[in-house]
Each structure stands twice: as structure tokens, then as C-alpha cells.
C-alpha positions as semicolon CSV with decimal commas, in nm:
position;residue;x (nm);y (nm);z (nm)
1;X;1,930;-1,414;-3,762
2;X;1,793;-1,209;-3,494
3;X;1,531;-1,337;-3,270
4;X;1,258;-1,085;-3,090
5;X;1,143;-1,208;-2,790
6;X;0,830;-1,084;-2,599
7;X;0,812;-1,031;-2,189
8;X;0,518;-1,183;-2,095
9;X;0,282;-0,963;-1,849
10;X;0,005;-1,148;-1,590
11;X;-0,330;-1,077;-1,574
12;X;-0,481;-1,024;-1,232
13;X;-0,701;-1,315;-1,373
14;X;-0,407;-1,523;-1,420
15;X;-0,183;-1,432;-1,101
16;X;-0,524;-1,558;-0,908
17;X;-0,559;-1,876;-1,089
18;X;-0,154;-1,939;-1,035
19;X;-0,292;-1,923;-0,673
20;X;-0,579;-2,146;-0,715
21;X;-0,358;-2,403;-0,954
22;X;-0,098;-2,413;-0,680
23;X;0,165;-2,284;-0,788
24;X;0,184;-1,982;-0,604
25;X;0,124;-2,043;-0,242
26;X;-0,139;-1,795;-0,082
27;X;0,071;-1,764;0,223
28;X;0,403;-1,634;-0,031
29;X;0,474;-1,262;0,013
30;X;0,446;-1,233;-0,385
31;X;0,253;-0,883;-0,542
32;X;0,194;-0,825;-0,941
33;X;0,278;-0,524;-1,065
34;X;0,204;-0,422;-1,392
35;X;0,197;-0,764;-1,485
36;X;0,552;-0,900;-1,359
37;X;0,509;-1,107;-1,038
38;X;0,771;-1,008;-0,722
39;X;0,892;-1,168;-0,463
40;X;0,881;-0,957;-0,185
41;X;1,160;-0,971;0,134
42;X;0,974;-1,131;0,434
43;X;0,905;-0,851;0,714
44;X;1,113;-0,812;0,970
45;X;1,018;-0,774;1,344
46;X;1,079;-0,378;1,279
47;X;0,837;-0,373;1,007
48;X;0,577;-0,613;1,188
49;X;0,601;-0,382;1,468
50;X;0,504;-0,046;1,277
51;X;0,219;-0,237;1,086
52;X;0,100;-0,337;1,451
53;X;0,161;0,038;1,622
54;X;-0,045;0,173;1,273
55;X;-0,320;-0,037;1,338
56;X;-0,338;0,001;1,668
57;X;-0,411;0,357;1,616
58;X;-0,573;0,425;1,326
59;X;-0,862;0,197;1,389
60;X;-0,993;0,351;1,694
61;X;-0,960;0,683;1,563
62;X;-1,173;0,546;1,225
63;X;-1,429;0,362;1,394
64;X;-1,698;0,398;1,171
65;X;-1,501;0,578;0,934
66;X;-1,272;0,367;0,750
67;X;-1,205;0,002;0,732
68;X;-0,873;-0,056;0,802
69;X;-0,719;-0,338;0,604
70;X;-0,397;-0,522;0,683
71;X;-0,196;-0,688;0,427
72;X;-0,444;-0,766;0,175
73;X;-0,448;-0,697;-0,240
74;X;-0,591;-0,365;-0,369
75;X;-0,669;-0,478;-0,730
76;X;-0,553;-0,141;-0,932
77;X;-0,629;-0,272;-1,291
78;X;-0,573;-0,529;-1,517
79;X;-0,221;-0,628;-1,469
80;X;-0,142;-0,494;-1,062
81;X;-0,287;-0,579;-0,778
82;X;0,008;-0,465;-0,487
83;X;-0,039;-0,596;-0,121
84;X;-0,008;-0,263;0,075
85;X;0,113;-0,268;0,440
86;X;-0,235;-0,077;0,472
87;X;-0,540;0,053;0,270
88;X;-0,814;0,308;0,447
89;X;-1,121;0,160;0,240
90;X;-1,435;0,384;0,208
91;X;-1,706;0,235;0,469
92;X;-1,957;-0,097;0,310
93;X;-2,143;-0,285;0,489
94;X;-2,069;-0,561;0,350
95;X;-1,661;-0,550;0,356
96;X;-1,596;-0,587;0,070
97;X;-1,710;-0,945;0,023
98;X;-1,866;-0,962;-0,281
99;X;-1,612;-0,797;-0,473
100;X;-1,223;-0,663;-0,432
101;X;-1,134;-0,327;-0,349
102;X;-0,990;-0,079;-0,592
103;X;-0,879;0,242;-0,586
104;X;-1,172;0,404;-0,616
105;X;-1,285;0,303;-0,299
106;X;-0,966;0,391;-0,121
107;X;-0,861;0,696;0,107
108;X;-0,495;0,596;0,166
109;X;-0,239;0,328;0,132
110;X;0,079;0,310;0,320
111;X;0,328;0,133;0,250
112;X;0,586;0,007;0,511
113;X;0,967;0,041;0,376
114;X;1,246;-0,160;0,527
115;X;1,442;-0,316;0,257
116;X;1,163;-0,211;0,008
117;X;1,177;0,161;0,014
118;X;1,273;0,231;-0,273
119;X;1,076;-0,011;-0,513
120;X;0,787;0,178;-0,324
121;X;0,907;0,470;-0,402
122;X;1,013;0,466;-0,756
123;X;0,798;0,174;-0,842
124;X;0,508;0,161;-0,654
125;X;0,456;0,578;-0,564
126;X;0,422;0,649;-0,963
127;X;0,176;0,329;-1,024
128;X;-0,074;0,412;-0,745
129;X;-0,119;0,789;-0,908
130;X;-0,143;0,692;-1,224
131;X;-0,409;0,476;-1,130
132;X;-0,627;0,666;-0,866
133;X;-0,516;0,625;-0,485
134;X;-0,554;0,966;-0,342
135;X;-0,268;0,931;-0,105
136;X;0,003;0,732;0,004
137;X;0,220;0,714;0,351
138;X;0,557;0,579;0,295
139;X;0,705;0,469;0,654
140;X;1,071;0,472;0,565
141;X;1,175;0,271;0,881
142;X;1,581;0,299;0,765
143;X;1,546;0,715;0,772
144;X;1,315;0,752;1,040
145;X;1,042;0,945;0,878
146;X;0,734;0,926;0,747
147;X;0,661;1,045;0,349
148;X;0,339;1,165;0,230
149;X;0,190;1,235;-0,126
150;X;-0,132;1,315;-0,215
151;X;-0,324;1,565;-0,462
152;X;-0,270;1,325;-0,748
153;X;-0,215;1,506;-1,053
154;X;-0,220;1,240;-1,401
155;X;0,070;0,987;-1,239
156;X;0,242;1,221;-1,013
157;X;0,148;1,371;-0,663
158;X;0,159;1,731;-0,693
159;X;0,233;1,748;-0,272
160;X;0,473;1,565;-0,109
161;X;0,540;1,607;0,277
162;X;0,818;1,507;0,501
163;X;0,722;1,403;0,888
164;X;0,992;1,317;1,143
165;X;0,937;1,184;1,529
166;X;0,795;1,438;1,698
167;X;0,524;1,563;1,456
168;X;0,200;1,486;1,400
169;X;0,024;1,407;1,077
170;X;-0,356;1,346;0,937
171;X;-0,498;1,174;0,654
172;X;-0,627;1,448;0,362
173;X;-0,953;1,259;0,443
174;X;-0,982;1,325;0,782
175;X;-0,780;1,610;0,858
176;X;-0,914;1,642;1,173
177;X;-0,822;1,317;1,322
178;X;-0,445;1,355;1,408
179;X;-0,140;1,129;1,443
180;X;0,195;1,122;1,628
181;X;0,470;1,010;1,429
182;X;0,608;0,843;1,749
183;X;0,311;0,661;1,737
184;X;0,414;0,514;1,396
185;X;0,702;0,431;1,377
186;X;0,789;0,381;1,791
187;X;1,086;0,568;1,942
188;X;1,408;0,596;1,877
């Protein structure tokens, strides 16, 4: 006799109340997507470093802008709610506080690739244009370079760019506000 068995797929609902209940600890570098929970690799110094240099510049330059948010969960629907390196949030004056961000109030994500770079890519790339972020920066530390999609188009990007050390780069949203790759991801 043949048995079927069933995956079963978290709720953002539940993944929070596995948080509340205790047995996920709020401090764990966990993310659900598309209702599977993952355990993500700590960061290393590298990777701490580039979040760091990416703040460091991008919230000057989006004072009053953007709200620059570090390391917190962009809820994307029912069953994912990642834990980008960054999200550029539209402006409200409140923060965000009485509710979570979505995509729909995103300009960018970017994600921060060490060891992860390719469950960003081939994972986490398709998810976030299926379900509305209007661009994504993938630092890929390993390479050296910065990727960037954006013109979603159903769950693809329809461009993709390719920026090295030594170039400089803007957000679609603010395409006159520039950035040095250098900047980014430090020097060689």
C-alpha cells in the first residue's frame, strides 16, 4: 500500500506565533519562503561590512526619501516573508508601526550574497517578481559585482544589469542619486 504524504507550508501567521510560542528564537537568522522555514548561514564579517558601507551611503543620499531598513521582514504574502539585507521603503510618517511593510510599499531590496548567492538568485530573484518588488540589488561578494533587475514583467525581470568596482549605479527610483560600486562592496 502506498502512502501520500503532504509537505506542510507556514503561514506568515504561524511562522510569527512559532516566534511568540518560543520556539523560534527572534534573534535566529531563520526567513519563510513560500511557506518552508530556512535557516540561513550567519553573516560573516565580509557581509556585515557591505551591509554597513550600504547603509552608510544610501541613507544620506535618501534623507527624506526613503527609509532605509536593515535586516528586517518584508511580508510578501501569505506564506513568505524574506529578511532582506536591505529594503528602500516608500516614506510614512509613522514607520511603519502600525502595520508591516510589503511590496507595495517598496523601491528596492538588496540582498547581500556570500554563501547565499545563489538561493537569492534562483530562489529568492523569481519570488520577489512574482510578487511585486520593483527591483532588486544582488551584492555577489564571492564575484565582486553587483547584479541588478528591475522592470518586473509577471515573475521575471525583463532588465538585468551587471556592475563591477569602478562603476557607478542608481536606483530606477532615483536615478539621479548615484552610487560607486567601490562604495558597496569596499576595495579589492
Amino acid at each position: 500500500m502506498q502512502t501520500e504524504t503532504t509537505k506542510k507550508l507556514f503561514t506568515v501567521d504561524e511562522y510569527d506565533s512559532m516566534f511568540d510560542a518560543g520556539i523560534l528564537d527572534r534573534e535566529a537568522r531563520v526567513e519563510l519562503i513560500e511557506g518552508e522555514i530556512f535557516l540561513m548561514a550567519g553573516p560573516g564579517p565580509f557581509h556585515v561590512a557591505c551591509v554597513n558601507r550600504a547603509t552608510s551611503v544610501m541613507v544620506p543620499a535618501l534623507a527624506g526619501k526613503a527609509i532605509v531598513s536593515i535586516q528586517n521582514p518584508l511580508r510578501l504574502d501569505r506564506y513568505s516573508e524574506p529578511q532582506p539585507d536591505i529594503v528602500l521603503l516608500k516614506p510614512r510618517a509613522d514607520f511603519y508601526a502600525s502595520e508591516r511593510f510589503t511590496a507595495a510599499d517598496t523601491f528596492m531590496v538588496v540582498e547581500v550574497a556570500d554563501s547565499s548567492f545563489l538561493f537569492d538568485l534562483n530562489r529568492k530573484l523569481p519570488l520577489y517578481a512574482r510578487l511585486g518588488v520593483p527591483e532588486v540589488w544582488i551584492e555577489d561578494l564571492r564575484g565582486g559585482m553587483i547584479l541588478v533587475y528591475r522592470d518586473r514583467v509577471g515573475e521575471a525581470y525583463a532588465t538585468s544589469l551587471v556592475y563591477h568596482r569602478g562603476d557607478t549605479m542608481s536606483i530606477a527610483a532615483f536615478p539621479d542619486i548615484p552610487f560607486k560600486v567601490d562604495d558597496l562592496l569596499g576595495s579589492e
